[in-house]
C-alpha positions as CSV (number, residue, x, y, z in Angstrom):
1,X,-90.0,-188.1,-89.7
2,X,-93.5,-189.8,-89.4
3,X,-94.6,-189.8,-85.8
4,X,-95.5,-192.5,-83.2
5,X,-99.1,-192.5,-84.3
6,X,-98.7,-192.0,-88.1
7,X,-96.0,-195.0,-88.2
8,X,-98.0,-197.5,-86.2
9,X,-101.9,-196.2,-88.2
10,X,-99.6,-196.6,-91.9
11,X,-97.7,-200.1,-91.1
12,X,-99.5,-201.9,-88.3
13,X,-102.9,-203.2,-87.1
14,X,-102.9,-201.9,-83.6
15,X,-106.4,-200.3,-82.6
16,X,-106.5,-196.7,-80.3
17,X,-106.4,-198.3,-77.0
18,X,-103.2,-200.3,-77.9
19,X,-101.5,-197.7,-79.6
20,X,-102.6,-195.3,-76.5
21,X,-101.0,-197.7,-74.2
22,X,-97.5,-197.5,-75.9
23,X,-97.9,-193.8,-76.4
24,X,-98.0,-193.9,-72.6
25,X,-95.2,-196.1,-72.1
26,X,-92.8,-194.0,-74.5
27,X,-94.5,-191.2,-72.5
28,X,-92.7,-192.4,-69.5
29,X,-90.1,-194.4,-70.6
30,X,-87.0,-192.2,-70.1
31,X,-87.1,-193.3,-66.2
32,X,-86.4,-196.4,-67.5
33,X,-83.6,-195.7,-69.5
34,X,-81.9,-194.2,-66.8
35,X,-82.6,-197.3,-64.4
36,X,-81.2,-199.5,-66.7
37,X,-78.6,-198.2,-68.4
38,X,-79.5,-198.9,-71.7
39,X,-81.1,-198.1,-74.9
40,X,-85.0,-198.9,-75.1
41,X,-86.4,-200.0,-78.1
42,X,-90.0,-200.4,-79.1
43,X,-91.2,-202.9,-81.8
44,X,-95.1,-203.8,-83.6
45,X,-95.2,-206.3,-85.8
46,X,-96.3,-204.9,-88.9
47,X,-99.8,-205.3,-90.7
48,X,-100.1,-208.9,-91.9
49,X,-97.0,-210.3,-91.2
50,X,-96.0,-211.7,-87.8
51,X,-92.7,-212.1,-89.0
52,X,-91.7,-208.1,-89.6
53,X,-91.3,-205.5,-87.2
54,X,-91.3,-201.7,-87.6
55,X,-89.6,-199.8,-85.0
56,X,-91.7,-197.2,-83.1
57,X,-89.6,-195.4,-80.8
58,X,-86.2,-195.2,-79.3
59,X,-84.8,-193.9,-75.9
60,X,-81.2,-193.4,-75.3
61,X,-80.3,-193.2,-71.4
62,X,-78.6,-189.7,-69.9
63,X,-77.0,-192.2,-66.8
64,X,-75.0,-193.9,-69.9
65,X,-73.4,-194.3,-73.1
66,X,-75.8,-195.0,-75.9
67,X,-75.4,-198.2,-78.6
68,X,-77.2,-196.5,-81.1
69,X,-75.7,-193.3,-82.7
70,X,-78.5,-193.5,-85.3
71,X,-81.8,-193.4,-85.2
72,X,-83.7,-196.0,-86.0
73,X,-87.9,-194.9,-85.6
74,X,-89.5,-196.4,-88.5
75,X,-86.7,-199.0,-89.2
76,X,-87.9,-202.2,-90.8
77,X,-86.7,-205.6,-89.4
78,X,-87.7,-209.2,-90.2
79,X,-87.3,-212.2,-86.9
80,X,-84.2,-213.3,-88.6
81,X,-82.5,-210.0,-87.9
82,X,-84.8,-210.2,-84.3
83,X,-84.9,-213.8,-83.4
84,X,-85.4,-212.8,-79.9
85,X,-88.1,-209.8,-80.5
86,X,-90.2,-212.6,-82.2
87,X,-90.1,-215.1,-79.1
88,X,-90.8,-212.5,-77.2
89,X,-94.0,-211.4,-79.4
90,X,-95.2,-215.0,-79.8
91,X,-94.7,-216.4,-75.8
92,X,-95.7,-213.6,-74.3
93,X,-92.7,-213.9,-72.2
94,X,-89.4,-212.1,-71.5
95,X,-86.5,-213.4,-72.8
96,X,-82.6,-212.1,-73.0
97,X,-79.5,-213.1,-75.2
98,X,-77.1,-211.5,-77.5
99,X,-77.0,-211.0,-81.4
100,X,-74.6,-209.4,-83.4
101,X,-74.9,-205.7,-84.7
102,X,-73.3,-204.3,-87.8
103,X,-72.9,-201.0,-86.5
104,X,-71.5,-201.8,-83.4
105,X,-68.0,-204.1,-83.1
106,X,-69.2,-205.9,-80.4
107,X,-71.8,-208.5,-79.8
108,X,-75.8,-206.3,-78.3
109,X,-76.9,-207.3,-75.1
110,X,-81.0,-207.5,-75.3
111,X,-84.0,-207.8,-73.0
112,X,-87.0,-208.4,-75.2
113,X,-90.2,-207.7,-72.8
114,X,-93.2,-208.2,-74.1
115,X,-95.6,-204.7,-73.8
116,X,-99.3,-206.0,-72.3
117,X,-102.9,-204.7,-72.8
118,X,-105.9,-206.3,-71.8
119,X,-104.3,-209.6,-71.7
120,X,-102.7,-209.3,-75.6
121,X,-99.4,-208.4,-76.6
122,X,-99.7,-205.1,-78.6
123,X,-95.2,-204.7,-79.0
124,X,-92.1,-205.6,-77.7
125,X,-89.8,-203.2,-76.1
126,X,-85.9,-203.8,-75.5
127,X,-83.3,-203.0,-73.3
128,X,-79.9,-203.0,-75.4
129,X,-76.5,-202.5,-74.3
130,X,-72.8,-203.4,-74.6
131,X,-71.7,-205.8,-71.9
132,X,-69.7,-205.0,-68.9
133,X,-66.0,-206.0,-69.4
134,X,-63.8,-206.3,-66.3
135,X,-66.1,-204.0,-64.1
136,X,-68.3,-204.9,-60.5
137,X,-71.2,-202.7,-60.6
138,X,-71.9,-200.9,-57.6
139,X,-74.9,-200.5,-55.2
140,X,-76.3,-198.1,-57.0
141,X,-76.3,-199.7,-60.2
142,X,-77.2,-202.7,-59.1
143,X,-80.5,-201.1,-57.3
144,X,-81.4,-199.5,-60.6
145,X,-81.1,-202.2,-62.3
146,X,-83.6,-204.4,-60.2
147,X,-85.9,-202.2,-60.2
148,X,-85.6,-201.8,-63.4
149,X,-86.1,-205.4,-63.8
150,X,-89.1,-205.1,-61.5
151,X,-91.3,-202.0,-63.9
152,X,-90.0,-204.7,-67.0
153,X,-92.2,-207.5,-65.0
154,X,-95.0,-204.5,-64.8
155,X,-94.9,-204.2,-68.7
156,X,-94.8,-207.9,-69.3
157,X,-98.2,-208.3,-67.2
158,X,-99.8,-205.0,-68.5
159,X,-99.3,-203.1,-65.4
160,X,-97.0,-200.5,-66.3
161,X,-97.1,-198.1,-68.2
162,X,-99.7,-196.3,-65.5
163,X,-103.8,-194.8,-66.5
164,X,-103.7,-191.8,-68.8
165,X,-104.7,-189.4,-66.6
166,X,-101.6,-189.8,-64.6
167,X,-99.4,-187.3,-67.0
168,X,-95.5,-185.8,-65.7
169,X,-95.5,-182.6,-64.9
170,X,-92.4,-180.2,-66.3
171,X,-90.9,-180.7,-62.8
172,X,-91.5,-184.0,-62.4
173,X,-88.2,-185.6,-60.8
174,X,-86.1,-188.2,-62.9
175,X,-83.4,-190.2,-61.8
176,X,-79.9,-188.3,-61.6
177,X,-82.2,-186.1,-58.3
178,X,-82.9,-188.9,-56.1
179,X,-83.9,-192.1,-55.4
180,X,-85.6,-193.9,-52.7
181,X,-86.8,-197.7,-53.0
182,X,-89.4,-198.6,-50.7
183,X,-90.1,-202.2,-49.2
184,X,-93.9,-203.6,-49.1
185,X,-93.6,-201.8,-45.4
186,X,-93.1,-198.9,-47.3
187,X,-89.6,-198.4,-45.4
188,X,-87.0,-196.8,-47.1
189,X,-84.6,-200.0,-48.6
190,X,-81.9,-197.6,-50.7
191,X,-81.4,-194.2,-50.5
192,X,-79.2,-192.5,-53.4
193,X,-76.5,-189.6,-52.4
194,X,-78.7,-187.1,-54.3
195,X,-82.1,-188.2,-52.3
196,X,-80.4,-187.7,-48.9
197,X,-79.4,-184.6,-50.0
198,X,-82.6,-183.8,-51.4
199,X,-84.0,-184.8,-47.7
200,X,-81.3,-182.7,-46.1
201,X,-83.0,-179.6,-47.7
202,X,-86.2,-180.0,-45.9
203,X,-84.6,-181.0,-42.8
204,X,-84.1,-184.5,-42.8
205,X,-80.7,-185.1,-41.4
206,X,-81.2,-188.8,-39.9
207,X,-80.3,-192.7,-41.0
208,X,-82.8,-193.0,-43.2
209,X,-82.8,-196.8,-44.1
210,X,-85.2,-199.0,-42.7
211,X,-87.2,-195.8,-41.9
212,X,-90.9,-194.7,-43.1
213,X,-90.8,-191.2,-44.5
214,X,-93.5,-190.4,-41.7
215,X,-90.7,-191.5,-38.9
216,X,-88.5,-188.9,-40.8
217,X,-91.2,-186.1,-40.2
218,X,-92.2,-185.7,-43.8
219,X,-95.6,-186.1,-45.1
220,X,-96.6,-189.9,-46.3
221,X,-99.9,-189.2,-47.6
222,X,-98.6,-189.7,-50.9
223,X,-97.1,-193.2,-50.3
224,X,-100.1,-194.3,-48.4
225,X,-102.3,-193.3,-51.4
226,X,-99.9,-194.9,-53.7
227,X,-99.7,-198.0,-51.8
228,X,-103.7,-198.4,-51.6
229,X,-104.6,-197.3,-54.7
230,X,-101.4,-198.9,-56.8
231,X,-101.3,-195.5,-58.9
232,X,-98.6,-192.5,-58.8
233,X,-99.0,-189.7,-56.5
234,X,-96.8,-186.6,-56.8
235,X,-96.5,-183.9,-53.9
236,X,-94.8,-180.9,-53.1
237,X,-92.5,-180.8,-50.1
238,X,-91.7,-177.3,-48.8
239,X,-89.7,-175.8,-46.2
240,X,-90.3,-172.0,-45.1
241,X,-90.9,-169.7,-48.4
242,X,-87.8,-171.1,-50.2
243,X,-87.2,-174.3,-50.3
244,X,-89.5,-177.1,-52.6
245,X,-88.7,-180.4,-53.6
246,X,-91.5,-182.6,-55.6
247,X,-91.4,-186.6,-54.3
248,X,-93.1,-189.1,-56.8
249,X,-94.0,-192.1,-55.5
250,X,-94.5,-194.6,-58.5
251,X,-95.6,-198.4,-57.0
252,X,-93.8,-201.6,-58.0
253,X,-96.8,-204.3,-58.1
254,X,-96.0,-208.1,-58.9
255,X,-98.9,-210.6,-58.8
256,X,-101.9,-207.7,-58.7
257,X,-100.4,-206.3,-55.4
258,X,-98.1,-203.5,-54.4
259,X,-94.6,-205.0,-53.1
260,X,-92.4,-202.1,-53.2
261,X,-91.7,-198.2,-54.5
262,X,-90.0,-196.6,-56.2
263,X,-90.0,-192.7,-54.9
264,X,-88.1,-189.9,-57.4
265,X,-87.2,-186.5,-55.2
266,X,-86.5,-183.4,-56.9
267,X,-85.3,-180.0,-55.2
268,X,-87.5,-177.5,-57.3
269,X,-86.3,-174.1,-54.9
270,X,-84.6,-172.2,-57.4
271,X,-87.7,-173.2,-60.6
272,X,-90.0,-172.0,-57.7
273,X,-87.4,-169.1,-57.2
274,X,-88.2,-167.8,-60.9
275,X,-91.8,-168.2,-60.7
276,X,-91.8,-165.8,-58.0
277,X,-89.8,-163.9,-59.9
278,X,-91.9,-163.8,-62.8
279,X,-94.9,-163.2,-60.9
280,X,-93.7,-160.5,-59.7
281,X,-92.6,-159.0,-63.1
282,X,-95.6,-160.0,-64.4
283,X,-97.3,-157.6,-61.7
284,X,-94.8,-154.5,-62.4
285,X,-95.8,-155.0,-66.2
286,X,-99.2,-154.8,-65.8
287,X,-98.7,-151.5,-63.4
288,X,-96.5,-150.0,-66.2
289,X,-99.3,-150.8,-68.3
290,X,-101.5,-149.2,-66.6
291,X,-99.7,-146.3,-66.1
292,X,-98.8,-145.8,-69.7
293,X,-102.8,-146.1,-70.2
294,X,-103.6,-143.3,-68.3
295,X,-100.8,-141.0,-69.4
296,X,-102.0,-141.6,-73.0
297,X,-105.7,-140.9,-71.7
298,X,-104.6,-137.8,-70.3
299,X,-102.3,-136.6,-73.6
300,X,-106.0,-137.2,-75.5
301,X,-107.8,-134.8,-72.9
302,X,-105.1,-132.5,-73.0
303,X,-105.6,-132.3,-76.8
304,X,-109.3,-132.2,-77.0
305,X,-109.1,-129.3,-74.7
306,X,-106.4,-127.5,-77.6
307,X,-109.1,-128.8,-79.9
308,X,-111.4,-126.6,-78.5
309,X,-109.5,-123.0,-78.7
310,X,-108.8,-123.6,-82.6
311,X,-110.8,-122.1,-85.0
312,X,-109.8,-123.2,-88.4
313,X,-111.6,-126.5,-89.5
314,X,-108.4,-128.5,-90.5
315,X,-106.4,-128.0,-87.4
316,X,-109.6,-129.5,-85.0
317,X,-109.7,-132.3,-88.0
318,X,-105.6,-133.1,-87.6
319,X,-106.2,-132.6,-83.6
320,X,-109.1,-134.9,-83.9
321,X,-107.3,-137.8,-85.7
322,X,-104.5,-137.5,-83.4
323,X,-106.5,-137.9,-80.4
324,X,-108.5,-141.3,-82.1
325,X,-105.3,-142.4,-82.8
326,X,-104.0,-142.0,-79.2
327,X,-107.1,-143.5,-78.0
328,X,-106.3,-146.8,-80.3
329,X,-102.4,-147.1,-78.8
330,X,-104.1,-146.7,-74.6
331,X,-106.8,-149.7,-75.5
332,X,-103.9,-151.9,-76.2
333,X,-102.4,-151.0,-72.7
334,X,-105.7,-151.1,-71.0
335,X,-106.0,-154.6,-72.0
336,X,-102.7,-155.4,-71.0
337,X,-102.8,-153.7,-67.8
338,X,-105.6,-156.0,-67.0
339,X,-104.6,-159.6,-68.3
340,X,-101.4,-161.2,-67.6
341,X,-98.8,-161.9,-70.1
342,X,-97.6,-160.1,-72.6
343,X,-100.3,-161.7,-75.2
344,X,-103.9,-159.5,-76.1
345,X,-106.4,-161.3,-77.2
346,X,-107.2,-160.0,-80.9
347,X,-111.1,-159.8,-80.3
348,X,-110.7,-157.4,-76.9
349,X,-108.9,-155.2,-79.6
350,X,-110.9,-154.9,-82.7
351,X,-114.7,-155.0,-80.5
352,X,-113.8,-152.0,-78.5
353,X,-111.7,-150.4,-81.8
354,X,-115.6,-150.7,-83.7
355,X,-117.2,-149.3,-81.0
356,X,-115.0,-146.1,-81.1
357,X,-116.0,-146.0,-84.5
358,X,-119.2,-145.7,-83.9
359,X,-119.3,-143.3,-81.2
360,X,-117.5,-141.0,-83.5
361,X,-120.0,-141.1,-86.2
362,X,-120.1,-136.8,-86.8
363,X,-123.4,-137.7,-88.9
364,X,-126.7,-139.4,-87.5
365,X,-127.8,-139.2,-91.7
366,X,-125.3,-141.6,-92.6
367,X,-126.0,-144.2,-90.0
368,X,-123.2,-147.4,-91.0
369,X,-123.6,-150.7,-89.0
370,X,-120.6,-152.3,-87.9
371,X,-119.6,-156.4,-87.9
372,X,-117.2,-158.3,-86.7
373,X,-116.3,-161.8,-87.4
374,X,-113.3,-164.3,-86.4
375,X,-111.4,-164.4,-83.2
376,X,-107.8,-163.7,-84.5
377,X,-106.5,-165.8,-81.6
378,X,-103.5,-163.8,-78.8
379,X,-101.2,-161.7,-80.3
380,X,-98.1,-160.0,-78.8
381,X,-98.1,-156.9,-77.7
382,X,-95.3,-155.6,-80.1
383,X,-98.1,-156.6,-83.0
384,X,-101.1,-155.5,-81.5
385,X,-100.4,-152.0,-80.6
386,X,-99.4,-150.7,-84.3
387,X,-102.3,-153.2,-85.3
388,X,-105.2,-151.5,-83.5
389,X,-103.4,-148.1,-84.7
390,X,-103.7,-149.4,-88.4
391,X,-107.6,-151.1,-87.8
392,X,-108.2,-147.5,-86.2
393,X,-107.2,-145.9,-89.3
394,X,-109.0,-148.1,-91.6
395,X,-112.3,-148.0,-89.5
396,X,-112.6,-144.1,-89.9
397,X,-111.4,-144.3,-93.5
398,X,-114.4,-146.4,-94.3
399,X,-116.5,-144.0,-92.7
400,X,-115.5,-140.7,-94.1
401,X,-114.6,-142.6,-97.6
402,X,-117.2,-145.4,-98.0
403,X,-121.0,-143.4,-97.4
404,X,-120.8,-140.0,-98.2
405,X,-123.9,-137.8,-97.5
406,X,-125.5,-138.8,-101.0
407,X,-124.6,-142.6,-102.6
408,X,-125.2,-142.6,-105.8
409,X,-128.0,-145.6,-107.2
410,X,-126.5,-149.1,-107.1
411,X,-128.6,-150.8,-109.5
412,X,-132.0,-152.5,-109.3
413,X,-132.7,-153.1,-105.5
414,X,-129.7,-151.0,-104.1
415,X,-129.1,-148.6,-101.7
416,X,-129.8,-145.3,-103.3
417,X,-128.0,-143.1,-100.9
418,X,-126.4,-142.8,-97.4
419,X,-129.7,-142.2,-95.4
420,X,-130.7,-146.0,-96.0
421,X,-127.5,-147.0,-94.5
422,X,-124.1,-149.0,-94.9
423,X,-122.2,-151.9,-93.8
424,X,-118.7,-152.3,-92.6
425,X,-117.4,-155.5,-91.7
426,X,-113.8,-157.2,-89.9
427,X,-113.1,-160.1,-90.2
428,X,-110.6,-162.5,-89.0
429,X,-108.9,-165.9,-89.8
430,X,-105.8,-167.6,-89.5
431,X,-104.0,-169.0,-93.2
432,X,-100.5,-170.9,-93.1
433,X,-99.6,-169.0,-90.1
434,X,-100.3,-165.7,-91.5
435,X,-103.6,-163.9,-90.1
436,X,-105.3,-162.5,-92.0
437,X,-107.5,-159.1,-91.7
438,X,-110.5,-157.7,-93.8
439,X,-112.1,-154.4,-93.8
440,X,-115.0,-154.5,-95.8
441,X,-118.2,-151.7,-96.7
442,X,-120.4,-151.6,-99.1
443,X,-120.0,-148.1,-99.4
444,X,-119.2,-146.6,-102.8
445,X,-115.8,-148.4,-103.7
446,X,-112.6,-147.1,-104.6
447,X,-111.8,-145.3,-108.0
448,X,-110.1,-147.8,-110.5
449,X,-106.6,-147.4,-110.6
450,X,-106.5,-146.5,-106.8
451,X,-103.6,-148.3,-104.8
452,X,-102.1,-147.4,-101.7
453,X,-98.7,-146.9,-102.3
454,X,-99.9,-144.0,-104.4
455,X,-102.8,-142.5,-101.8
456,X,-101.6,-139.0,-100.4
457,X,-103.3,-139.2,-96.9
458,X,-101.5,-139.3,-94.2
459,X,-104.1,-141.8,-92.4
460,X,-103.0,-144.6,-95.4
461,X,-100.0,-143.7,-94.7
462,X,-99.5,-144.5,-91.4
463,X,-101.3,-148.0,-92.5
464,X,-98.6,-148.5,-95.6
465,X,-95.7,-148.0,-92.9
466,X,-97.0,-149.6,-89.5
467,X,-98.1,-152.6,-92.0
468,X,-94.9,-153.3,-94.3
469,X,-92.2,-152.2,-91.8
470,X,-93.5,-152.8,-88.5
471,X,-95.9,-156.1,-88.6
472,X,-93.5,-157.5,-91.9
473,X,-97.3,-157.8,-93.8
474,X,-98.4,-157.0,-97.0
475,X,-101.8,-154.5,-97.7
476,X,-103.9,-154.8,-100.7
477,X,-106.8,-152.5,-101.6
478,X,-109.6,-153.7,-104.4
479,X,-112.9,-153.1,-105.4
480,X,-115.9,-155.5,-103.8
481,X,-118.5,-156.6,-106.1
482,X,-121.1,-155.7,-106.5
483,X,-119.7,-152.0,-104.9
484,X,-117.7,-151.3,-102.1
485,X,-114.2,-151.9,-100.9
486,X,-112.3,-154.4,-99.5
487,X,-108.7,-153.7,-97.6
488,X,-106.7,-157.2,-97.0
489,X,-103.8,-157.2,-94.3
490,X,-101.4,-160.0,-94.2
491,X,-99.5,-160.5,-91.1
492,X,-97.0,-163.2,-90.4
493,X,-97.5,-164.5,-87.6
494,X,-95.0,-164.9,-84.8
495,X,-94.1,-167.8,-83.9
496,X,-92.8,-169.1,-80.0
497,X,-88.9,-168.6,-80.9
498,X,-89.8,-164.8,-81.8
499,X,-92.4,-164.7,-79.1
500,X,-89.3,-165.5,-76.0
C-alpha cells in the first residue's frame, strides 16, 4: 500500500508545506478519534479535477465501534458520491449531514471540516459515524465531544494540527488515561474518573473542579507556557522514586486566542519501572562483559607462557593461533563492556582486528599495508563475536598466504617480490540487507581450482563453519586481477524481530 506521501505526490497537486501540514494532522489525529467517537477521514482533491477526491488516510477510534471494516487509503471518490466533502472543499466551511453507504445498512453521519494552511484549503477531513438510537450520552461523552468540536474549529482556521517540532513522545498520554478541560482561567472545568485517579497518584486527593492545578499543589508551568505561547507543553510529574505520570497540556484557541485546554495525564510508574530495570541490566551486562574480557586476556597469557616451554615449531605455531584467536573473541567483549546495548559497532571491530595483524607481522622483509574501508553499521553481538574470529582468520591468512618471502615478477611495472611490499584491504557495505565483507591483497593469488570447501587448514575451516552455520552467510574465494585474492562474506543481516 502506497503511503501518505506517495499517494498525495502521484494523484494530487499539494506542494511540501501542505502535504507536511496533513502529515502532522494524521500525526496527531488519533486523539481525535477518541474525542469524538468516530471514524476520521482525510480527503485531496485530486490533480486537475475539483470534482474527485482520493482518500489519504483513515483513523478508526479505540473509545468506539468503527463504520469502516475496510480500508479505504487510496480510495477514489467523485462529489456525487461526497456531496458534502465538495461544499466543504469549495466554502471553506464546515458542514454536517448524512448520505447513504453501501457497506453499511444504515444511513453515515458526517462532519466534513475543512483542513487549513496559510489561509488555503489543502483537504477535507471527516468525522463519520452511525447515529445514536434511543441513547442520552453522558457527561463524558458529551465533554469529548465539544471539545472535539472545538480542535475541528482549530483545523477549519489552520490552527490545529500544532508546529512540527512539537512531535508525541512514546509515552505521550491519550484519552482512555485522563482528561482535564481547562477554562480561559485555566481552572479545571471537567475532570474524567481516570484523571482523578491519575492525580490521586501524586497526591492530589481534593475537589478538583473550578480549581487551578497550582491550588492542587502540582506544578503549572506547563499550562502557563501553554497558555502564553498557544503551543503544547508536556511534563513529567513525579512523586518519590516511583511514581511518574506525564500531563500534556494541548491549547483550545478560537479567534487567534487561547480560550480553554485540553490536559491528557498519563501514569507512566511502571514504563519508568522497566527503564530502571533495564538500566540496571544494561549495567550487569556490561560488568559480565567485562569480566569475560579479562578472563579471556588471562587464558591468552596463560598460553603464551605454555608457548614458551615448547620446543617443537608446530606446537608454538598451533599455541600461537589459539591465542590470536582468543584475542579476536575478548575485543568483542571489550567493546561491549564499554558501550551500552547489546549492538558493536562494526568499525570498533575490524580497526583494532587490522591493527593485531600488524603487530603480528613475524617478518619486517615482508612489510604489507593494511586498509580499511566502509563502516558496516551496529551489529549484534551474537554476529560480531564469530565475525571478528572469522576477519581474524582471514587477516593472518593473507599474511602468511598472500606475500611470501620472494613474489614472483608480476609483469611490466609490478611488484617483483615481497621486500617492495603488499596491500591488504577490508571493506564494507550494506546490499539488500545482506553486508557484505571483502578481504582483499595483492599478494600472489590463489592456485586455480582452489575453493574452500576443499582447503585442509584448520584456520579456513573455522571460517567455512563460523560463516555457513553460525552467521547463515555464504563465503566465496576467487582470483583478483591483475593478481591477488579476493575472499567475499555474505551475511544476512538481522533484522529488529530477530534482534528482540
Amino acid at each position: 500500500m502506497a503511503s501518505l506521501s506517495e499517494l498525495a505526490r502521484s494523484q494530487t497537486d499539494l506542494d511540501d508545506p501542505g502535504l507536511d501540514h496533513l502529515s502532522r494532522l494524521i500525526g496527531s489525529w488519533g486523539l481525535l478519534a477518541d474525542l469524538c467517537f468516530a471514524d476520521l477521514l482525510l480527503f485531496a482533491p485530486m490533480t486537475g479535477d475539483g470534482s474527485r477526491f482520493v482518500v489519504l488516510g483513515q483513523v478508526r477510534p479505540t473509545t468506539h465501534q468503527t463504520v469502516y471494516r475496510s480500508d479505504y487509503m487510496g480510495t477514489v471518490v467523485d462529489e456525487v458520491e461526497r456531496p458534502l466533502v465538495a461544499h466543504a472543499l469549495r466554502t471553506g466551511e464546515m458542514v454536517e449531514g448524512e448520505f447513504n453507504l453501501e457497506v453499511v445498512p444504515e444511513r453515515v453521519r458526517v462532519l466534513a471540516i475543512p483542513v487549513r494552511w496559510e489561509g488555503t484549503v489543502v483537504g477535507v477531513c471527516t468525522r463519520e459515524s452511525l447515529p445514536a438510537l434511543r441513547r442520552q450520552p453522558g457527561e463524558l461523552e458529551r465533554t469529548y465531544t465539544d471539545v472535539f468540536l472545538r480542535f475541528a474549529r482549530m483545523i477549519a482556521s489552520g490552527d490545529f494540527p500544532f508546529a512540527a517540532e512539537d512531535v508525541l513522545r512514546e509515552e505521550a498520554p491519550r484519552v482512555g488515561d485522563g482528561v482535564l478541560v481547562l477554562d480561559g482561567d485555566a481552572r479545571v472545568d471537567y475532570a474524567s474518573p481516570n484523571a482523578v485517579s491519575a492525580l490521586h497518584r501524586v497526591g492530589v486527593h481534593a475537589k478538583v473542579d473550578g480549581m487551578r492545578l497550582g491550588e492542587l499543589g502540582l506544578d503549572e508551568a506547563a499550562v502557563r507556557a501553554s497558555f502564553s505561547l498557544g503551543i503544547p507543553v508536556t511534563v513529567e510529574l513525579e512523586r518519590g522514586a516511583d511514581i511518574s505520570v506525564v500531563m500534556r497540556c494541548l491549547p483550545l484557541i478560537a479567534d487567534e486566542r487561547v480560550t480553554g485546554a485540553l490536559v491528557l495525564l498519563r501514569d507512566i510508574s511502571e514504563l519508568r519501572r522497566r527503564d530502571r530495570l533495564l538500566v540496571s541490566m544494561d549495567a550487569s551486562i556490561r560488568e559480565i562483559h567485562h569480566r569475560v574480557k579479562n578472563n579471556l586476556q588471562t587464558i591468552s597469557s596463560l598460553l603464551r607462557l605454555q608457548g614458551r616451554r615448547l620446543e617443537g615449531p608446530e606446537a608454538k605455531a598451533a599455541i600461537e593461533e589459539s591465542v590470536k584467536r582468543i584475542r579476536s573473541i575478548a575485543l568483542v567483549h571489550e567493546i561491549l563492556s564499554r558501550a551500552p546495548g547489546a549492538d558493536v559497532p562494526f568499525a570498533e571491530v575490524v580497526r583494532p582486528l587490522v591493527r593485531m595483524a600488524e603487530e603480528g607481522m613475524s617478518s619486517p622483509d615482508r612489510p604489507v599495508r593494511f586498509a580499511v574501508e566502509g563502516a558496516g553499521g551496529q551489529l549484534p553481538a551474537r554476529v560480531a563475536t564469530p565475525l571478528a574470529v572469522v576477519l581474524n582468520e582471514l587477516l593472518q591468512n593473507a599474511i602468511d598466504h598472500a606475500f611470501p618471502s620472494v613474489l614472483p615478477p608480476s609483469g611490466p611495472g609490478g611488484s617483483a617480490s615481497g621486500q617492495e611490499g603488499g596491500t591488504v584491504l577490508v571493506r564494507t557495505w550494506e546490499e539488500d540487507e545482506v553486508l557484505v565483507v571483502q578481504v582483499v591483497d595483492d599478494g600472489v593469488g590463489v592456485p586455480p581450482g582452489f575453493t574452500v570447501e576443499a582447503a585442509a587448514s584448520l584456520g579456513l575451516s573455522i571460517v567455512r563453519s563460523l560463516v555457513t552455520t553460525q552467521l547463515g552467510g555464504s563465503i566465496e574465494l576467487r582470483r583478483a586481477e591483475p593478481r591477488g585474492t579476493i575472499v567475499e562474506l555474505r551475511l544476512p543481516l538481522p533484522t529488529t524481530g530477530e534482534l528482540s
